[in-house]
N, C-alpha and C positions, 0 to 999 in steps of 0.2 A: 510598502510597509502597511501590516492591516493598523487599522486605526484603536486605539486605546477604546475599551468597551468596560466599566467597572460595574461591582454589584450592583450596585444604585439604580443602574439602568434595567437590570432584570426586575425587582423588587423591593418596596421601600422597607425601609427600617425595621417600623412597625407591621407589615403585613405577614401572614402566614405562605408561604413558598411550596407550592405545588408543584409536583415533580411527576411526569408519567414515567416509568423505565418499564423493561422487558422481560422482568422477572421476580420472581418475590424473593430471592436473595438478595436482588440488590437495591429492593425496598426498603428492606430490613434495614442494609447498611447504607442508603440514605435515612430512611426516618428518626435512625440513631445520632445523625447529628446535633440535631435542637428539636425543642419542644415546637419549634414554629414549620417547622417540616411538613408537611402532608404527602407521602409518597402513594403513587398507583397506577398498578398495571395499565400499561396502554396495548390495546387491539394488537395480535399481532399479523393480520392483516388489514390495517389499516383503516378497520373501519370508525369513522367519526366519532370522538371522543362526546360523553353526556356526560349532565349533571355536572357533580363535582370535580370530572376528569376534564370536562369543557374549559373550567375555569387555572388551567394549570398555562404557568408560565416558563416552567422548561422541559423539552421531550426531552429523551435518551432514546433513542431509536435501536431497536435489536441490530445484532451486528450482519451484514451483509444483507439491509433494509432496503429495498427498492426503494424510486425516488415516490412521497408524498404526493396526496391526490390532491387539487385544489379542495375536493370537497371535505378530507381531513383537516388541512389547514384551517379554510375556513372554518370549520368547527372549536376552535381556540384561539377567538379573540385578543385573550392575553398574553399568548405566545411571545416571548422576546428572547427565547435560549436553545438551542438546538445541540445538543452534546451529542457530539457520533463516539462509535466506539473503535472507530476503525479511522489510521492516520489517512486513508484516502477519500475523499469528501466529493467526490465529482456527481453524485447519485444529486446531489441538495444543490450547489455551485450553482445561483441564479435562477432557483427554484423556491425560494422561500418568501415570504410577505415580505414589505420593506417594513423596517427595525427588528426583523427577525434576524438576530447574531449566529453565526456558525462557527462552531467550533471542532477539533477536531481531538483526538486524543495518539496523538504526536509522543513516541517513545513507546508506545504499547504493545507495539508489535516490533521493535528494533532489534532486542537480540536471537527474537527464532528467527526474524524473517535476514539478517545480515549471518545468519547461524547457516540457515538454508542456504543463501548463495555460496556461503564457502562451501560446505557440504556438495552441492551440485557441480561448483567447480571442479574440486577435486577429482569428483567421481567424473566428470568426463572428460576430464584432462587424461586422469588413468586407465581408460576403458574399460569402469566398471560397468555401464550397462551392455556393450557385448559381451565383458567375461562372466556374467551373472545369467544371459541368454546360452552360452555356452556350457555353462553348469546346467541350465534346465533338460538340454539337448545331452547331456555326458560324453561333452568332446575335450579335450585336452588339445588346447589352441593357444599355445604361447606367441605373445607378440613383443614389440615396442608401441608404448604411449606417447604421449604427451606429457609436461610436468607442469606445477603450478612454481615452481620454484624459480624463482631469477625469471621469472614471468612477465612480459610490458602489461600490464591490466589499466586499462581504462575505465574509470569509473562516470559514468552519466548520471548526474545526478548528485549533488554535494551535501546533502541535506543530513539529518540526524543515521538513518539510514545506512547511507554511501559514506558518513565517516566511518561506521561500526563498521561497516564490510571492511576500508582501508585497516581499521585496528584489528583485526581477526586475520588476516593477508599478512601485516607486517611478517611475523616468525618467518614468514616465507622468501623473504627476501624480494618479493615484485619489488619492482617499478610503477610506481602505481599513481595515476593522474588523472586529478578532478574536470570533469566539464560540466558546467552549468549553465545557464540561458546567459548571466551575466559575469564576465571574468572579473575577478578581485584577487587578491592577496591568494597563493597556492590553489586557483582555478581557472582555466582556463576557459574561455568563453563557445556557445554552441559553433560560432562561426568560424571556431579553427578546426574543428568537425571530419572536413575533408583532407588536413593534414596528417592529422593525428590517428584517426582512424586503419593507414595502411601500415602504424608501426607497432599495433596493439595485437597480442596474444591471444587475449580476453578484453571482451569488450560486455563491462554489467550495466545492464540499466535499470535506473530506479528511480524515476521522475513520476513527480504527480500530474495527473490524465489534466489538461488546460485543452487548448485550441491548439496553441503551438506542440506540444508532445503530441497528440495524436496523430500518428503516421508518421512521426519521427523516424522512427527506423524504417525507410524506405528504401526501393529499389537500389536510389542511389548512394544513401549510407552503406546497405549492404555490401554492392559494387566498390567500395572504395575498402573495405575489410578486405584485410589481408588472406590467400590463403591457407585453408586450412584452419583460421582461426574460430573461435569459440563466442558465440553470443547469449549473453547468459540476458534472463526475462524476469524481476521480481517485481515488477511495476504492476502493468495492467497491459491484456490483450490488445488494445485497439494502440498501443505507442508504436507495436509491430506491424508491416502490412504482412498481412498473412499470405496471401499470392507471392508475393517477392520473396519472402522466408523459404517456403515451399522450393521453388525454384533453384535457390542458390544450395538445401540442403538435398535437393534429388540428383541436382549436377556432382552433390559430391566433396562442392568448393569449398563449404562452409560447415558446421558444426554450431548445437546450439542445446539450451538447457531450457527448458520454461518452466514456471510456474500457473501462465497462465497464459491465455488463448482468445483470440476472435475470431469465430464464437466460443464462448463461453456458458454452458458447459459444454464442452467438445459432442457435438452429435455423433452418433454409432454412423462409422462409415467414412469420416473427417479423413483425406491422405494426409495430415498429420499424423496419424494413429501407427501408420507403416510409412513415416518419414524415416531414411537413411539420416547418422548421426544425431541424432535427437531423443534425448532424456528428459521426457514428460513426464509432469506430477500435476494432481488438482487442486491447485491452491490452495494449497497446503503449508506455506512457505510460515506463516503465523501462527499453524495450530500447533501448541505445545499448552502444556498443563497450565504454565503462568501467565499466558499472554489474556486470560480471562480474570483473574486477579488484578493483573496491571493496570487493565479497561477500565476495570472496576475502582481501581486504588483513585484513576484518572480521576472519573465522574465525582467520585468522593473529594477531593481536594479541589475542582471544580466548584463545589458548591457549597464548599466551605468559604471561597474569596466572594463568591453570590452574597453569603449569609454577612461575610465582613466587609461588603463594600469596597472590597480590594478590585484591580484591573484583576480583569478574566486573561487565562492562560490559552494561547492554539488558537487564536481566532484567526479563520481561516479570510485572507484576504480576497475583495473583489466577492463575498458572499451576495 
């Protein structure tokens, strides 16, 4: 459990609260919250904060921010807040000063990016991306698909996320079962993994990038997937190994959806590009109109519990 973090600890009472963000929209709507506010653009490559931006005690880092250079860092002494705009935090994750707090903005991206995996399911359960290569080709190629309907779906990953996906799924009637690192109440734990996996349809994952999740879905995850069945990707490239994916979708055996890729961004030439069964997007799965509002609404109530001395929201544990 991450540890209780309140304003206090970013800012005292009486002092004025420096804020660097990535844009001058959302300067605006920081510096509209109190007169004790100071909002300002920080670099958007990173280069070392002066003057008055020196003495700022929470970034907002632009969203999809590579990780912070020591010599940024250390250019902000008062540093003690680190507000991402994006629920996945692994760029910062043991990169930051010690008392530098991380937080993450948890919910901002849940309904495109649980929106996108149904979307994706769908479409490759029913073979829309070969009847849409079919249409480009003007061939008239009736088949049978696959259905999302009365589906076993396995969800990896139980978080804010993997619930939205389960409530978007319901109408559909799946069977639909949580796995997470630690089994509790309605989740089942990573280490029933190799049971569970040969009876699942669809198998989504949506875990955050740790030690343990990277290369999670290995050889021998895959191997244990049932034929024919579907692996849907809204997490992050590096949970899949990419060799082993490859393999199981050029034999044929396997079927899978991404979002996202390692490497990332897919290089011209990648044999994922002309992987059999595979419906690739670029990470795309969060961009819709309001997922930059939402970011935005985050930071803002973020640093309104700064301003009231209230516990901070999203503090990303083991920062």
């Amino acid at each position: 459990m991450a540890p209780e973090i309140r304003g206090t600890d970013v800012v005292g009472p009486d002092e004025t609260l420096t804020v660097l963000v990535p844009s001058g929209a959302m300067a605006d709507a920081v510096a509209a919250l109190s007169p004790r506010v100071r909002a300002l653009r920080a670099d958007p490559g990173h280069r070392p904060p002066a003057g008055e931006a020196a003495q700022a005690q929470v970034w907002v880092p632009r969203s999809g921010a590579e990780s912070p250079t020591e010599e940024f860092l250390g250019a902000l002494p008062r540093l003690r807040l680190v507000q991402l705009l994006s629920a996945g935090a692994e760029r910062f994750v043991g990169r930051l000063p010690e008392g530098v707090v991380l937080c993450n903005a948890r919910g901002a991206h849940t309904p495109s990016t649980a929106e996108w995996v149904l979307a994706a399911t769908l479409a490759a359960q029913r073979g829309l991306p070969e009847l849409v290569r079919e249409q480009a080709a003007g061939r008239w190629t009736p088949g049978t698909y696959s259905s999302l309907v009365g589906a076993r779906v396995l969800v990896v990953g139980a978080g804010d996320i993997g619930r939205r996906v389960a409530a978007m799924m319901t109408p559909f009637d799946v069977d639909l079962t949580f796995v997470a690192r630690t089994a509790r109440d309605g989740v089942r734990g990573t280490d029933e993994l190799p049971r569970l996996l040969p009876e699942a349809d669809v198998v989504v994952v949506i875990v955050p990038v740790t030690p343990e999740t990277t290369g999670l879905v290995d050889a021998a995850f895959l191997a244990a997937m049932k034929d024919g069945a579907l692996l849907v990707n809204a997490a992050r490239g590096v949970v899949v190994d990419t060799g082993a994916l490859l393999a199981e979708l050029t034999a044929g055996r396997l079927r899978a959806a991404l979002d996202v890729t390692d490497p990332e961004p897919l290089p011209e030439g990648h044999p994922l590009w002309s992987a059999p069964g595979l419906l690739l997007t670029p990470h795309v799965a969060g961009a819709v109109p309001g997922t930059a509002a939402r970011a935005e609404a985050t930071v803002v109530a973020q640093l309104r519990r700064v301003l009231a001395g209230e516990p901070l929201a999203d503090v990303v544990a083991d920062y």
